[in-house]
C-alpha positions, 0 to 999 in steps of 0.5 A: 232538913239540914245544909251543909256548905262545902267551900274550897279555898286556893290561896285566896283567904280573903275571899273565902272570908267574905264569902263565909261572913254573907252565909253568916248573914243569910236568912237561912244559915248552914248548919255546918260549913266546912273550907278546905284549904288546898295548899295551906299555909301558916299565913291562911290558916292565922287569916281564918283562925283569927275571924268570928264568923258566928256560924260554926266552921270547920277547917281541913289543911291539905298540905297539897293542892288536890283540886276542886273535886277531891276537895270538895269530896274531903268535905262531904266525907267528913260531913257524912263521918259526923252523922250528917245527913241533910243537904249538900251545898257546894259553893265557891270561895269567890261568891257573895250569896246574898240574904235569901240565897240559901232560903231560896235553894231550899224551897226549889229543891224541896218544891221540885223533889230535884237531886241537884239544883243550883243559884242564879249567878251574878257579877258585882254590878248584879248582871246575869252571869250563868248558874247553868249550863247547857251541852251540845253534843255536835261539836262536844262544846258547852255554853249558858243560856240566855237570863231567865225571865220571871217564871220562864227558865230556858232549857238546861243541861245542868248545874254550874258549880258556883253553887250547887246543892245536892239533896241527900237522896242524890248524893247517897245514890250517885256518890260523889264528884269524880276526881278525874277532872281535877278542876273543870267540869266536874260538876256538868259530868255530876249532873249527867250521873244524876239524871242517868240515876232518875234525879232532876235538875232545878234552877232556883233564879230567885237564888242570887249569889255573886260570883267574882267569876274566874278571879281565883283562876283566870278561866273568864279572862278574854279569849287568847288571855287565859292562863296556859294551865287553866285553858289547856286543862278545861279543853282536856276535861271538856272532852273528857267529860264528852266522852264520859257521857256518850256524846257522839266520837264524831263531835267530840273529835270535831270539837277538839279539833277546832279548839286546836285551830282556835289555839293555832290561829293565835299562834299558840302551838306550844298549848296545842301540843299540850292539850293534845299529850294531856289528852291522850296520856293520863300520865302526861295529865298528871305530871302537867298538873303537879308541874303546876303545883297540883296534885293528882292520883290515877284513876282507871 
């Protein structure tokens, strides 16, 4: 069965060229990979244009930056409109899969039947840094769970979307990332689509992928640090994500309020204000994310 991998690239053309160049590497090779290049420009497109990266690759410029889940959807469409039909394995541009990484993916998903299953990440010094997730439905909030031990995989709730392969099954079934969460989220809510159709999810830790976390967003700076647009964005998603999934109102609205006290105790009322109008008003969403040189389409 054959991999295509989906890599999306924002103005960071030097990862994305290490992380091409460590698939190129790998014991096991996509056997098609596409970037798409969301805010492109001449002096990204000549950064790809000029490397050999021994596997094929195939570009799409996007003149505007649609997000992570539109992207990553631009790649699979094109994929499947060129008769492809194996697995899908949507990875970040900042990540270092190392030599097995691939290999190791496939023998979980193909051993554990699983729709969706996912890598174990790490930083640049090899320590555990997450690959999956877990959702707690009394204050709506999400977390990691601890580092898997040899066999002994903690519970989960689902993939996190450093890297994440989808099996074709899966994907013929529930589609593809919903493009209402622009950025954040997306993959968690994917997850719970999956395992509302009957799919599985799978943790292969033997999966290593190094993942530079956050460099390309600041979303792991320290808490009160991370950039005015990522955070409120990734409080108005994880709500929204809540509510898609029938978590219960009360922890939704009681989470969401004390992030609001969160912000409020660092003195951040202007984010406050924001999370609260993007929350609300899908209008109000879509002009802060164009405001910050996104783009973004409605949808009801």
């Amino acid at each position: 069965m054959q991999t295509c991998a989906v890599l999306v690239n924002y103005k960071n053309a030097a990862l994305t060229v290490r992380c091409l160049h460590a698939l190129a590497q790998g014991t096991v090779k996509p056997d098609l990979i596409y970037v798409i290049d969301n805010a492109t420009c001449e002096e990204s497109q000549k950064v790809f244009q000029s490397e050999d990266f021994s596997i094929p690759v195939k570009f799409i410029w996007n003149k505007h930056n649609v997000g992570f889940a539109a992207a990553n959807n631009q790649g699979v469409r094109a994929a499947h409109a060129e008769g492809f039909e194996g697995f899908v394995w949507l990875i970040n541009n900042d990540t270092e899969p190392k030599g097995t990484a691939l290999e190791m993916l496939l023998q979980k998903a193909k051993e554990s039947g699983a729709g969706i299953t996912g890598s174990q990440i790490v930083d640049e010094k090899g320590n555990y840094i997450g690959g999956a997730g877990t959702a707690h439905a009394k204050f709506a909030s999400v977390g990691r769970p601890q580092a898997p031990q040899g066999s002994n995989v903690p519970h989960f709730d689902y993939i996190e979307g450093a890297s994440f392969l989808i099996s074709p099954e899966c994907i013929k079934t529930v589609g593809l990332l919903s493009e209402e969460f622009f950025l954040y989220f997306e993959e968690s809510d994917y997850c719970y689509r999956a395992k509302k159709a009957g799919f599985t999810l799978a943790w292969a830790t033997e999966s290593i992928v190094k993942h530079r976390i956050g460099s390309s967003t600041g979303s792991e700076n320290a808490k009160g640090c991370v950039p005015f647009f990522i955070d409120c964005l990734m409080i108005r998603n994880r709500i929204h994500f809540a509510k898609r999934n029938g978590f219960p109102a009360v922890g939704i609205w009681a989470g969401f309020l004390i992030s609001l006290a969160i912000r409020l105790k660092r003195c951040q009322l202007n984010r406050v204000l924001k999370i609260i109008e993007i929350t609300l008003s899908t209008k109000r969403l879509k002009k802060f994310i164009e405001n910050n040189g996104g783009y973004y389409e409605i949808h009801e």
